[in-house]
Residue, then its C-alpha position, 0 to 999 in steps of 0.5 A: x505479520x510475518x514469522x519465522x521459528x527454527x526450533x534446534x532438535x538437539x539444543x532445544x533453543x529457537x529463533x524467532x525473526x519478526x517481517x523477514x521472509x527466510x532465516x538460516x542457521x550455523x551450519x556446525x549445528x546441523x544441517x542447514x535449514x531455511x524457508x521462504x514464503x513466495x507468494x502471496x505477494x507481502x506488503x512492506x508497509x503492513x507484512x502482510x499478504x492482501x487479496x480480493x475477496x473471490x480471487x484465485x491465487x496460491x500459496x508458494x513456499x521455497x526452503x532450503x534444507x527440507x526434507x520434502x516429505x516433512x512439507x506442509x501448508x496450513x490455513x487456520x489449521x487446516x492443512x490445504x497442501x504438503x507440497x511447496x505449491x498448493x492448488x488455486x485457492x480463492x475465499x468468498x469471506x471477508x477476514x484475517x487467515x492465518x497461513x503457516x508453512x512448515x518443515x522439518x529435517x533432522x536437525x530442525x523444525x521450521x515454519x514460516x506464518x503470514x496473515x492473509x487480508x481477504x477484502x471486497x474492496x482495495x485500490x491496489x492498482x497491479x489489476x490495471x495494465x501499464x507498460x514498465x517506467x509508465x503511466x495514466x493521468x487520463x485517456x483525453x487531452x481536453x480536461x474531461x472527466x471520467x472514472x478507472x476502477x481497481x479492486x472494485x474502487x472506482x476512482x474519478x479522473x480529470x485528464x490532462x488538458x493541452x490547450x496552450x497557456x490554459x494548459x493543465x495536468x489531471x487531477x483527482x486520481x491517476x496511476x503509474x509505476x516510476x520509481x526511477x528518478x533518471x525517467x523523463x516524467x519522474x517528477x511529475x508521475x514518480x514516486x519519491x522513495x529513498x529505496x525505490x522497489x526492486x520490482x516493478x509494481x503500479x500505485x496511484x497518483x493524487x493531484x489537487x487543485x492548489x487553490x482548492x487542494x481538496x477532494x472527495x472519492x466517494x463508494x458505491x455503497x457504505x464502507x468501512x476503510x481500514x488503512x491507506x499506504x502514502x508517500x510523497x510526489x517528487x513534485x511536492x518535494x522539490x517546491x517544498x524545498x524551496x518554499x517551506x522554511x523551518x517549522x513550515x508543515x505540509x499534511x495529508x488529512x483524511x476524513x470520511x464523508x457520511x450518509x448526510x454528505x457531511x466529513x466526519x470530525x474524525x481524521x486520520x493524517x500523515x506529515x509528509x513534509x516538514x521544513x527544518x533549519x536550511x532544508x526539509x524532512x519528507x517521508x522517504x518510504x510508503x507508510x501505513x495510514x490508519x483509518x478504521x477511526x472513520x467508522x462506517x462512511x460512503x467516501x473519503x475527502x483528501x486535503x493537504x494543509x500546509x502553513x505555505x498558503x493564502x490565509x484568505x484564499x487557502x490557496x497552496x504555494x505549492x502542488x498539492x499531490x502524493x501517491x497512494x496505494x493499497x486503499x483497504x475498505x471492508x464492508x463489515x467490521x466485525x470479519x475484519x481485526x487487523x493487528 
């Protein structure tokens, strides 16, 4: 979570702004005071900063109205720098820190306060190298299988197959960062948000067979997995469009798979689209999925379940895909409290 207080010096009053990132105030009441944390980079979708467990980074503020020597940067109450910038900082542990920069002028105290995830393992996919309004469904052309990794989670991919009428796309895992819908390859590799980024940031592609819309990743070792951030693929949507009437449904449902090789009853899911009278209603932004019900597993299985299938077969009428990002999975629970 991020906070941000202003406490006036002479009125004595404050304003607390939960997730924004800056806050000013009337300029009649003093001077003008403002601060901004920069970097760790924040995630929309939880407000908080998330980093690898041994990756170097810095923390940045920018403030407006500061005194300069009134700076200070705080990490679990410990001061780590006084000046907008610290020095390379990395953490060997896994768990929650709290990061707090404050300043102060004659007017006003103020400080800005973060959490910190520190995690072993997250499939955030900015660690893989993609050219801006592009992808990787693949490096093959003939449907072979192989793996890429991100933050230590190795994912499996199946690579596009070019072979006339037998012709197929990937499946399992694959990623890109087009948010543009004018983009040639938008439907097929985009991502369907009702606000796209205002920068340019990579996340993950999921495509299931329709006859068979399920599958599993599976760790290198036990793991515990906290959450997962989703939205949909322009492609679902534009069949859904077509194919789901009201009251028809379209689900993502994640289970963990256990030491037995078993899905575990418990699941986390997520409606991504639901039909409603003469149109649908879709999830238009990436949105958190929990999933510290799982417990302790060795992987996850992916199923979309939706009323538009073959009540023999399973079979879907329509793709099974979304995008995913920000896969977290820790190795032990008790270093690791998210709110």
């Amino acid at each position: 979570m991020i906070k941000i207080r202003m406490i006036n010096k002479r009125l004595y009053t404050f304003l607390l702004i939960p997730l924004l990132f800056s806050c000013g105030v009337n300029k009649e009441s003093g001077p003008r005071l403002e601060v901004t944390i920069i970097q760790p980079k924040i995630d929309p979708t939880t407000a908080q900063a998330l980093q690898l467990k041994g990756q170097k980074f810095v923390y940045e503020s920018k403030t407006i109205g500061g005194d300069t020597d009134s700076y200070k940067w705080e990490v679990d109450n410990q001061v780590i720098g006084t000046s907008l910038l610290t020095d390379s900082v990395s953490y060997d542990t896994e768990g929650v820190k709290k990061a707090r920069f404050s300043v102060t002028n004659s007017a006003f105290d103020a400080y800005a306060e973060i959490e910190v995830l520190i995690v072993k393992y997250m499939a955030f996919f900015d660690d893989l190298t993609l050219s801006d309004n592009s992808f990787w469904v693949g490096d093959a052309t003939n449907g072979s299988a192989s793996t890429f990794t991100t933050g230590n989670v190795v994912l499996p991919n199946t690579s596009p197959k070019i072979d006339g009428d037998n012709s197929d796309d990937f499946y399992n895992f694959g990623y890109s960062n087009i948010t543009d819908s004018s983009s040639n390859d938008f439907h097929k590799y985009g991502v369907y948000l009702k606000v796209p980024a205002s920068s340019v940031s990579n996340f993950g592609l999921a495509r299931m067979k329709q006859d068979k819309p399920t599958m599993n990743l599976i760790f290198d070792t036990e793991l515990y997995p906290i959450s997962i951030s989703i939205a949909n693929s322009p492609d679902a949507i534009a069949a859904a469009d077509s194919i789901l009437k009201s009251g028809d449904t379209y689900i993502l449902e994640v289970r963990g798979i256990n030491s037995a090789n078993e899905q575990t009853e418990e699941l986390a899911s997520l409606t991504l689209i639901t039909g409603v009278t003469d149109t649908i209603s879709a999830v238009t932004k990436w949105t958190k999925l929990e999933l510290n019900t799982l417990g302790r597993v060795k992987g996850l299985n992916f199923t979309i379940n939706s009323t538009k299938k073959d009540p023999d077969t399973g079979a879907l009428d329509l793709e099974a895909k979304f995008c995913l990002d920000n896969l977290l999975l820790v190795e032990s629970e008790q270093k690791f409290n998210p709110n």
